[in-house]
C-alpha positions, 0 to 999 in steps of 0.5 A: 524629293519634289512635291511636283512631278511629271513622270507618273508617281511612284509609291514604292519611292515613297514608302522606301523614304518614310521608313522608320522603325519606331512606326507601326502604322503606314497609311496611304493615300492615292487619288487616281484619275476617274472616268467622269465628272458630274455626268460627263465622260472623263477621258483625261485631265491635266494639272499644272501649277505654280510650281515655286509657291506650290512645293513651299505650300506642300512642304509647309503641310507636311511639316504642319501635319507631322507637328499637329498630329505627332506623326513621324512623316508625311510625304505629298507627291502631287502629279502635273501635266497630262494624265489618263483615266486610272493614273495616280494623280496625288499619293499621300503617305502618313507614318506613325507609331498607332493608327489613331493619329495616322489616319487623323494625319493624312486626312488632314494632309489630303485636304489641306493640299486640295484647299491651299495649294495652287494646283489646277485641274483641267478636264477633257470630255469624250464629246471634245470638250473640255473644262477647268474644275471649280476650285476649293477657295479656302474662307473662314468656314472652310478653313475647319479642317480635320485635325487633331488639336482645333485649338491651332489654325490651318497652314495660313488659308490661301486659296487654291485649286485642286480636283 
């Protein structure tokens, strides 16, 4: 399953692909599409990316988190192209036998894609125009991201754009 998709996302996909019966905990993430950005109307937005380093970097969390945490999976799907206000963008499902480690999991997994992953977000305005999102850049300080165990290091610190 690609971490890179053009057609809108499907969770049901990916809930059917994390199965397991030995978890009896599921957390999901969606992060969707808004209608502003610090005070301007959001009409749409776009996401492109290097797709070959990107879905090497996903897949690298995914395996990351479920070491780190001790969870069964983590999945990450994350949308490029054009997307309109209230579309999934990014759907990230974590499963795991207690809550505690899946919560933990999936956090971490959200934000290392928003920090580490070669993704670009483009906004376009109700006034016609239109603008790039300041990226995350991935520095030392950065680099603290919640996890379960401080005493590994990230996935190796890139930098990255991500909304």
């Amino acid at each position: 399953m690609s971490a890179l998709r053009t057609p809108a996302l499907e969770l049901a996909e990916l809930l059917e692909d994390t199965a397991s019966p030995d978890c009896g905990a599921l957390v999901v993430f969606g992060g969707t599409v808004r209608h502003h950005n610090e005070g301007r109307a959001v009409v749409a937005l776009e996401y492109s990316a290097y797709a070959p380093l990107a879905e090497k970097l996903i897949a690298e969390i995914e395996r990351d988190t479920c070491r780190r945490f001790g969870v069964s999976s983590c999945r990450i799907v994350h949308r490029i192209g054009k997307l309109k206000v209230g579309d999934a963008a990014i759907y990230a499902v974590v499963r795991a036998a207690h809550r505690r480690e899946a919560f933990a999991a999936a956090q971490f997994a959200v934000d290392a894609v928003k920090h580490q992953v070669p993704i670009w977000k483009e906004e376009f305005f109700a006034d016609g125009g239109r603008a790039f999102v300041t990226g995350c850049c991935i520095s030392a300080e950065d680099a603290q991201l919640p996890h379960a165990h401080h005493d590994h290091a990230p996935v190796s610190a890139r930098a990255g754009k991500h909304g």
